[in-house]
N, C-alpha and C positions, 0 to 999 in steps of 0.2 A: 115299588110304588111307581107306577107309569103319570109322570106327568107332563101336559101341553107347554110349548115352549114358554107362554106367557108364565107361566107358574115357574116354572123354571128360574127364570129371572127372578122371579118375587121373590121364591125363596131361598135363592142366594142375596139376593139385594138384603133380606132382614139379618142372612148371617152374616153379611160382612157389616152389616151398619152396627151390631152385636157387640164385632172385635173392636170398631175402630173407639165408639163408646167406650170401650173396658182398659184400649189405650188411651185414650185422652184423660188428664188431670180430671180430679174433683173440684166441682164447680165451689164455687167462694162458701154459696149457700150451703154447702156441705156440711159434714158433723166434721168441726174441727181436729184437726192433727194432734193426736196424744201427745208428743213430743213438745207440741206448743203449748198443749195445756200443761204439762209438767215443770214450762220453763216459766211460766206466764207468774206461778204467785211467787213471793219475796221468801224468806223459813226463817224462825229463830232459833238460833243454837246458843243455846245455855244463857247467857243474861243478855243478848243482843238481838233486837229484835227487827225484823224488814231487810234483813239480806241477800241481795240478787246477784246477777253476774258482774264478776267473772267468779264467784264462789259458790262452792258446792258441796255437800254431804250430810249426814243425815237423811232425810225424806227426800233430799232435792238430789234428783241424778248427774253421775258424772258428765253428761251429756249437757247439759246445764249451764257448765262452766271452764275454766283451762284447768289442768290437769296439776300445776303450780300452786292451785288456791283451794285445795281440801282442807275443809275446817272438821275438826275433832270435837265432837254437843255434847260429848259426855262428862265434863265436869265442869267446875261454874262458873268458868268463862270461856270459849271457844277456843283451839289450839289450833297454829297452823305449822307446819317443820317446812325448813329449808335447809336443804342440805345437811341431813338427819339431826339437826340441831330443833328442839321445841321452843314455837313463842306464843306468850298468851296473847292475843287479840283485845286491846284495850278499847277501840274505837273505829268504825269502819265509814268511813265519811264517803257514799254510794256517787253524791253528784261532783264531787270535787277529786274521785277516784287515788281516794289517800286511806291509808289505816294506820294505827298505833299500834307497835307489838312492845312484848318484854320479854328476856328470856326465862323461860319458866324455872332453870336448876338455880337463877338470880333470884327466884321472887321470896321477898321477907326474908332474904338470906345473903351474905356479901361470902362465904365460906362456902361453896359447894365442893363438892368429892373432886368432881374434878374441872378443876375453872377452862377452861377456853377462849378464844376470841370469838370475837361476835364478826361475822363475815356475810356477808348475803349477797352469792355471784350467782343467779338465777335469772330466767328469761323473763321479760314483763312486767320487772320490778328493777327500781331504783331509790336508794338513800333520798330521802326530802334535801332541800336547799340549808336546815338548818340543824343538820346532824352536826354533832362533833364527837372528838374520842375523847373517852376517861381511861388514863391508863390506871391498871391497878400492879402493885408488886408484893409479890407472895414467899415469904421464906425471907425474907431480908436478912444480910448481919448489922448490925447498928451502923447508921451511913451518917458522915459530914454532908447536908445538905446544903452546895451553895447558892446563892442566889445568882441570876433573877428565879431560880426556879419556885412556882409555883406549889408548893408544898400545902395541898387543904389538910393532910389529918393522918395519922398513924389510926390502925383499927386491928384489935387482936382476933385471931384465929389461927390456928396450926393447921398446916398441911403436909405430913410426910416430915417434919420437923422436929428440932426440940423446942420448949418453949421456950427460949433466948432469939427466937428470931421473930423478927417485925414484920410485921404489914403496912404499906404504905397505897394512896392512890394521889395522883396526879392531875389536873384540871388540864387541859388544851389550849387555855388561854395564854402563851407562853412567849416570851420574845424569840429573837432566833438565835442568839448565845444559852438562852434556857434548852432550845430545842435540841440543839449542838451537845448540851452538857449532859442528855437523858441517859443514854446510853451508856456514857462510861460511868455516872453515878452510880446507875441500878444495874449496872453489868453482874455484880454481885448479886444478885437476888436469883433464889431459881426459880420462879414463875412470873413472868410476864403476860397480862393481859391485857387488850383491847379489846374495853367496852363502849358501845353508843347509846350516847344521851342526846336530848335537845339544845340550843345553846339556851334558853331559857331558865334551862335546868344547871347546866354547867355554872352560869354567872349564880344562880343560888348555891350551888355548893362550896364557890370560891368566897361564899358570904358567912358561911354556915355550914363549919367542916365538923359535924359532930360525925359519929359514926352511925346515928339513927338518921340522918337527912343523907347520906349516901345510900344509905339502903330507899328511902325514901325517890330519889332521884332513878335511882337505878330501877324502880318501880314503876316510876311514870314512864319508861320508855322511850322510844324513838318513834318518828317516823318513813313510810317508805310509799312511794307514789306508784302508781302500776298503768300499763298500758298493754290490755289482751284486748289488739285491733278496738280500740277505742273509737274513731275513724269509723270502722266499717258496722258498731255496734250502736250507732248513730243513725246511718242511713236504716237497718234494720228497722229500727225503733218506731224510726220516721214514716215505713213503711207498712205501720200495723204491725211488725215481727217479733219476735222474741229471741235476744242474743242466744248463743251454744257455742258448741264444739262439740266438730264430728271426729271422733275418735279413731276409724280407721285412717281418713288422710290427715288425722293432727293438723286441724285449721281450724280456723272460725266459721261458724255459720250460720243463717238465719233460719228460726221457725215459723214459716207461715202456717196460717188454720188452713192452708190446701199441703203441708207437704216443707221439707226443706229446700231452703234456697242457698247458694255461696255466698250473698251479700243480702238481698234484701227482696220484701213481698212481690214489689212492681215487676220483676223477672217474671214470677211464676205468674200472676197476670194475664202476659207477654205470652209465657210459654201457653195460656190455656185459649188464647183468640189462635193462636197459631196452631194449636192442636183440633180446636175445631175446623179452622179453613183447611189442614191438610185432610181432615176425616169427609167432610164435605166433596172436595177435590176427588177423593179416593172415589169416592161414590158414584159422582159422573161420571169418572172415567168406567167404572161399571159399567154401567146403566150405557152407554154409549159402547162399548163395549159389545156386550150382549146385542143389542140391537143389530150391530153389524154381525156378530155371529151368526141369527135367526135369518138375517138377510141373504147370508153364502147359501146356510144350511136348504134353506127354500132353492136357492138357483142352481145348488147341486141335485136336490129331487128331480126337478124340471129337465135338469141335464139326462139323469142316468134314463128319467121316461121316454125320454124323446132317441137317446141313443139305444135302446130297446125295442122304441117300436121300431127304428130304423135299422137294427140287429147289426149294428157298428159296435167296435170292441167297446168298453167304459177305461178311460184315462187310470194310468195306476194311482193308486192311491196309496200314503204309507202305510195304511191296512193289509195292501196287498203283495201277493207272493211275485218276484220277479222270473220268470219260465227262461229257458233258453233260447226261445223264439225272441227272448226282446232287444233290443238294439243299443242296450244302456252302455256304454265304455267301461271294460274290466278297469281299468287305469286311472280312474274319473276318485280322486280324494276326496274327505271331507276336513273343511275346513278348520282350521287351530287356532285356540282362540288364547292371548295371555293369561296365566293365572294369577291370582292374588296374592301378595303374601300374607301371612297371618302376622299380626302383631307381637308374637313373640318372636317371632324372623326377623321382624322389623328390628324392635329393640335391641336384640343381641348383635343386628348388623347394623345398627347406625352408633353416629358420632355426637359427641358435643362438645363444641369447640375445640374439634381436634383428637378429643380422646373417643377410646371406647366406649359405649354403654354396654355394659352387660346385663345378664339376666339374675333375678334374684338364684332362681334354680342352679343355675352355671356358678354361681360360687358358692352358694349351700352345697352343690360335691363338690366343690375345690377343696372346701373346707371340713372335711365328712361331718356334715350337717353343725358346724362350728363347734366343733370337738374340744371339752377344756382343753384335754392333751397337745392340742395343736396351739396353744395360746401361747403368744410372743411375751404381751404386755399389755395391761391394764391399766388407762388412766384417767383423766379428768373429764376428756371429751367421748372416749369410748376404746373398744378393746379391739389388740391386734390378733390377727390368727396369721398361720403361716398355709399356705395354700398351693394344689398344684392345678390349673387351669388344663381342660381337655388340649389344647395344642402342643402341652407338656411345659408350659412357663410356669417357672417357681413365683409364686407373689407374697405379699404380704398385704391383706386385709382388714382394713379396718368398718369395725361396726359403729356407727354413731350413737350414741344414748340417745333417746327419744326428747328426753329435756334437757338437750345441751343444743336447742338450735330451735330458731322464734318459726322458723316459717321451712318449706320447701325450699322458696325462692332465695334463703340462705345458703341454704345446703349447693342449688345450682352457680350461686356469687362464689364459692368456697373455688371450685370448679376453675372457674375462670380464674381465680385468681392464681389457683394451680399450674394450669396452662402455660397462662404468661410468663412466669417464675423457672425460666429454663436457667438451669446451670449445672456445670459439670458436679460441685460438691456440694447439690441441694438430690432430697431423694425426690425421683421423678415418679408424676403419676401416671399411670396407665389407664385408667379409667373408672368408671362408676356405674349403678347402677340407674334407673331409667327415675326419674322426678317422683313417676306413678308407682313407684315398687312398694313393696311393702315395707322394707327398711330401707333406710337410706347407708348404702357403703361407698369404701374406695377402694380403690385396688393400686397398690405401689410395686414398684420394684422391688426383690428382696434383697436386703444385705446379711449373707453370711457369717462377717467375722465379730459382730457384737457389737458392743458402746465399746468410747473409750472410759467410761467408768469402767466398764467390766476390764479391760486391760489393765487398767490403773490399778484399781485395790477389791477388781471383783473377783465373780468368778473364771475368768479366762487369766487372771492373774499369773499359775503355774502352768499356764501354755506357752510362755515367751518374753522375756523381758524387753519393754519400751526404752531403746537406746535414746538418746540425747536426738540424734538427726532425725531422728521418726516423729519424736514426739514435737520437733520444734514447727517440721513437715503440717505435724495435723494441726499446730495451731496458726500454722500461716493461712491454710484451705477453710481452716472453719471463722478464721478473720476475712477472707475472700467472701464467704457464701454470706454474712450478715453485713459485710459494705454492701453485697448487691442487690441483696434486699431492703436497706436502707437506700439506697439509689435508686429504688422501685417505690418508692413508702407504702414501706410494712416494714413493722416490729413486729422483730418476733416472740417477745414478752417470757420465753422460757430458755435461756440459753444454759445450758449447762450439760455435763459429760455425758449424763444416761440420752441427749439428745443427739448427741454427735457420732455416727454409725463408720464403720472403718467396713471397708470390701478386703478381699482377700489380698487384694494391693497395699495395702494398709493407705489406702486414697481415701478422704472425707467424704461424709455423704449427711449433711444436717439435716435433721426431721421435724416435724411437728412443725414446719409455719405456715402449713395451710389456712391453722385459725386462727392467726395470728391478726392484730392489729392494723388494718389498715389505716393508715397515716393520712389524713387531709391536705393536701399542697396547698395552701393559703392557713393554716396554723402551726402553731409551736409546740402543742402539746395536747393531747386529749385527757380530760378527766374520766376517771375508771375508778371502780374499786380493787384493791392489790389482788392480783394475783398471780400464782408463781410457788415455787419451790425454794423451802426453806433455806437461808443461807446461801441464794442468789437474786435476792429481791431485791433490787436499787430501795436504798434507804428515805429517799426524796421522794421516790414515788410512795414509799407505806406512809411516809408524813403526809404528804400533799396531796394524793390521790392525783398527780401529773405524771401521766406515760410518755416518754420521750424516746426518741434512739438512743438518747443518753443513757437511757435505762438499761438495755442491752449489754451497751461497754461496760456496766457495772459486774454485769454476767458476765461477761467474757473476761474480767479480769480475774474472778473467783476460777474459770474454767485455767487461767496460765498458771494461776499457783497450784492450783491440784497438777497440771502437769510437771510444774518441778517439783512438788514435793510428793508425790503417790497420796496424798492423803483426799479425804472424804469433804463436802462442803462443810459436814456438821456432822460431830463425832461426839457423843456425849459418852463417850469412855476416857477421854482428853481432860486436862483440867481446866474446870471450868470458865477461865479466861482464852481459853484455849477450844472453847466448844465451836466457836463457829473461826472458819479457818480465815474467812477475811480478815478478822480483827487481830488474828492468830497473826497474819502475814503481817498487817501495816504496823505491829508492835514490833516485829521481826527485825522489819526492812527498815524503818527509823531508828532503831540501837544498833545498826550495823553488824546483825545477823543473819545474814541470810544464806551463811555454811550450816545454822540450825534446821533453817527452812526446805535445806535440799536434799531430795530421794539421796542416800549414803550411794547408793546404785551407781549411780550417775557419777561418779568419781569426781564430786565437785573438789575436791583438796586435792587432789593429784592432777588432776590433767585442767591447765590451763586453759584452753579451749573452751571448754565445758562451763569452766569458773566464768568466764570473763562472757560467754552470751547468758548462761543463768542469771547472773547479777542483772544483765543486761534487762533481760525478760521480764525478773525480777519489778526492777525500776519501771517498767513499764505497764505492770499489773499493778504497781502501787499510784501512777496515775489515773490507771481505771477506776480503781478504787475511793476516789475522794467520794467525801459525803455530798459535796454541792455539785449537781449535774456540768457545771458552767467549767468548772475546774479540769472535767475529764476532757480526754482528748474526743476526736472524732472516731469510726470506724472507717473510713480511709486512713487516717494519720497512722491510727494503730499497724493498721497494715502495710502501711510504709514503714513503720517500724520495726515490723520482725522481719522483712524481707532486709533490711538495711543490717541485722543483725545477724542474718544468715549469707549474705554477701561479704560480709565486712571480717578484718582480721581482729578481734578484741581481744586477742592474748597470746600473739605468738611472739616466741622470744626474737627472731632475727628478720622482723619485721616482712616478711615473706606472706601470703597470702595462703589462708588454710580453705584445703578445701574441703566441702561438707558433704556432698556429693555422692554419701554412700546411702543414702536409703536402699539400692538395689540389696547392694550383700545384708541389709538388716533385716532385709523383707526375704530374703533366704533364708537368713538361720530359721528366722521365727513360720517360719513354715514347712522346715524342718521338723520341728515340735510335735508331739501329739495330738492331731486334730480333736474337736468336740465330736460326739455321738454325732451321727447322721440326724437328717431331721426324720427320717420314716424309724427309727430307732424305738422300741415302747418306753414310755415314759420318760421322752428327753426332748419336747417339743418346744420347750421354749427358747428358743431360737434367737430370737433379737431381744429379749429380756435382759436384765441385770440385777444388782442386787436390789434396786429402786428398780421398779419399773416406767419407763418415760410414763409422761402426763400424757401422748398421743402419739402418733407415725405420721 
């Protein structure tokens, strides 16, 4: 199709005016956004009717809501699980962003199969101001009740029992000689619960202890207040928009009738004057363009006619063939111009804050494609894999669960707080991936020789016996690394053996406080609800819901007695005064046993030495160990304590100075031993595992 320059222009001017159209947003007046009409109406699931965000399911898509508030419409009152635990949804109060749950294996039933604690450590949610706990006790032997305690009611049911044992529950309203007395009362009972009630509900059942007004109370539930970007589900609002959540970058977002926004309508607005003036802009520069094109094209015709009729050569052009005749310099380059990088060069070559960023791809094959077989440990925040990185660095990778982290801009704080946290017996990070990845990981250093749980009474147990100076060694280093994380404020909220990693030096190396509690410098305490592993949880904080560093020394005291005595935090093969080893110890250590308490190993009756810092050690876990945080020592003090203890002569007969000074030859024999499988080994990948798996790396 031959056509005149002016057409020419035309009809490129309609096909670019075509694209820029087809890029530009949908104008307001548009047929509104699916996505906004999906989010737009309320849904009723099962007896509740006008429910909107942040809740979702049934007819109303995930996209709708956060990923934490799927309601279950299939029976006759809505179900919502946290953390695989089911609660019916009693009441959902949309503008005051509160609901009422109950737990469903409780409803019209105080006996379920199998009781549990009621815990809710989830993102976006939080206990109301007027929660309290009921405890209940299951399996009791007939108990002297003394007072102040608060006793509303015995209630029969069997669980795994004979009928000769009681059931009892307890009200929260308690003085602090009652609180003090819980524990060794119902120490005897084998099932301990914690449940939550209202306090409204608790002052009625301290009124009216039948055993149908407990069921009763335990019926009406609790409640819990929620914030999924609250804040930002506001300005939406405010905007014309429709709250959501975009499910590939796990954030909040808004639905305008043109299209999604991150926040709010007035953006895309914004984006659609601006996408016309660049289409506009794009246009002229066309149009002006062209014009000067037609202008050369003309002044070249005029050239070659004129140099024709004048039969003078015509100027080369890049059309043309260069001859031998021409005068052009063999020598003569063309120019080099920088090239770009691409965004995956980018990201796998930059930094944040120090560390690497890597690529999701680069440790998907570190890890062949996160292989179970290569899995270290599995825990609360996410799973570790063992990894080899193309430069040939051994790591250890961790995957983060999707709903163990509110935002990105968490995951990026985590980071930094990493960073900063140098020390020689904390495991160091290496790096992470890019904010925009599709998962969010980290990459650590790897440590080779295990927990010291697994030395203690795991599986590395028949690789080497933990002599006395080794073991008093790692608890000096793992005293170090939580003074200096306390000197940084952070808690680390999980201290205990499966936490604490040993290199092939037998040198400490503490994990898992990357997500640990950052501490406020101008307060005393943070309110949290407990969490932690059994049989190292400061007893103040499961009462009070106050995290303190205090908290810590509690753990670290349970960590000195499993290393004098090889045993476990919580052995329920032990009798059961004896299940959990704190109580096990401070029973010990007050009747002036504490040759019961010690690994036979460790030559506590024969070698003085040995005796007289155990005792020592001893003594010093049993001031970790108080119940009232106030009582415990600091984590500096502690640590002036075992250094003072391993300097010091506490049982030599001719008053001569012992010296302790062999961990070299201890860290010989035991590396003499049989080492573990390789890690490239089939079937022996779990590498920094134990017989617990840590809660994270």
């Amino acid at each position: 199709m031959n056509l005149y320059p002016f057409q020419k222009i035309s009809f490129l001017l309609v096909i670019t005016s075509t694209i820029c159209l087809l890029y530009i947003p949908r104008s307001l007046g548009a047929e509104d956004d699916e996505q906004y009409l999906n989010c737009s109406a309320s849904f009723q699931c099962a007896n509740i009717p006008n429910i909107g965000y942040p809740f979702w399911g049934s007819s109303r898509p995930n996209y709708c809501g956060f990923p934490e508030f799927k309601l279950n419409c299939t029976g006759e009152a809505p179900v919502i699980s946290f953390q695989d635990k089911d609660y019916r949804v009693l009441d959902i109060n949309q503008s005051a962003s509160t609901l009422r749950i109950a737990r469903t294996d409780y409803w019209n039933n105080v006996c379920p199969v199998s009781p549990g604690n009621t815990t809710i450590e989830v993102n976006h949610v939080e206990y109301a101001s007027d929660v309290q706990e009921l405890l209940l006790f299951y399996d009791c032997p007939p108990l002297n009740i003394p007072l102040p305690i608060q006793l509303t009611s015995q209630f029969n049911c069997s669980i795994n029992s004979t009928a000769n044992y009681i059931n009892y529950f307890v009200t929260q309203n308690l003085t602090n000689s009652g609180l003090t007395n819980i524990s060794s009362t119902f120490g005897t009972c084998n099932t301990t619960v914690t449940a939550l009630v209202s306090q409204s509900a608790s002052e009625n059942l301290a009124m009216n202890s039948t055993k149908d007004n407990l069921v009763a109370v335990l019926d009406s539930g609790f409640g819990l207040k929620w914030d999924a970007s609250n804040n930002l589900c506001k300005q939406c609002n405010g905007t014309g928009g429709q709250c959501g959540y975009n499910t590939s970058t796990a954030e909040f977002t808004c639905y305008c009738k043109d299209g999604p926004n991150p926040s709010n309508c007035a953006g895309k607005k914004k984006e659609i004057a601006i996408g016309l003036a660049v289409g506009g802009a794009i246009l002229f520069g066309i149009f002006i363009g062209f014009y000067i094109y037609s202008f050369i094209q003309r002044k070249k015709k005029k050239l070659a006619a004129l140099a024709q009729s004048k039969e003078i050569p015509t100027p080369l052009t890049s059309k043309s063939v260069a001859t031998p005749s021409t005068n052009l310099s063999q020598s003569q380059s063309i120019p080099s111009y920088p090239s770009f990088t691409s965004k995956s060069d980018y990201d796998k070559g930059s930094t944040y804050f120090g560390v690497q960023v890597f690529s999701y791809t680069e440790l998907e094959e570190a890890t062949e494609n996160f292989n179970p077989a290569k899995e270290l440990g599995d825990g609360g925040f996410g799973t570790v894999y063992y990894g080899k990185l193309q430069d040939g660095r051994v790591v250890a990778v961790k995957r983060l669960y999707e709903n163990n982290f509110k935002r990105v801009e968490q995951f990026m704080n985590e980071v930094e707080i990493l960073t900063r946290l140098e020390h020689r017996n904390l495991v160091k990070l290496y790096g992470c991936t890019s904010r925009r990845s599709r998962e969010l990981l980290l990459v650590y250093e790897y440590i080779p020789n295990g927990t010291v749980a697994d030395h203690l009474h795991g599986k590395r147990v028949e690789s080497g016996f933990l002599s006395w100076p080794v073991r008093l060694s790692i608890a000096i280093e793992t005293a170090d690394a939580l003074a200096f994380l306390h000197r940084n404020d952070v808690i680390h909220r999980d201290v205990k053996t499966n936490n604490i990693l040993i290199d092939n030096d037998f040198c400490v190396k503490v994990a898992d406080f990357g997500l640990s509690r950052l501490f406020p410098n101008d307060v005393t305490h943070v309110s949290t609800a407990p969490q932690g592993t059994p049989g190292y949880v400061d007893p103040e904080y499961y009462q009070c819901y106050q995290l303190t560093d205090k908290s810590d020394v509690y753990s670290f005291g349970v960590v000195l007695i499993e290393l004098i005595s090889s045993l476990q935090a919580v052995d329920t093969n032990r009798h059961r005064h004896d299940i959990n080893l704190a109580n096990m110890a401070i029973n010990k250590i007050q009747n002036h046993l504490v040759n019961e308490l010690v690994d036979p190993l460790l030559e506590f009756e024969t070698n003085h030495v040995v005796r007289g810092m155990a005792t020592a050690v001893a003594e010093l876990a049993f001031r970790c160990l108080q119940q009232e945080r106030d009582m415990r020592p600091t984590m500096d003090e502690v640590l002036d304590g075992l250094r003072a203890i391993q300097n010091e002569d506490l049982g030599s007969e001719d008053g001569q100075a012992v010296v302790l000074d062999i961990r070299a030859d201890d860290v010989g024999l035991l590396r003499n031993m049989p080492p573990p499988l390789s890690p490239d080994s089939a079937g022996t990948d779990k590498l920094v595992s134990s017989s617990t798996p840590p809660s994270s790396f």
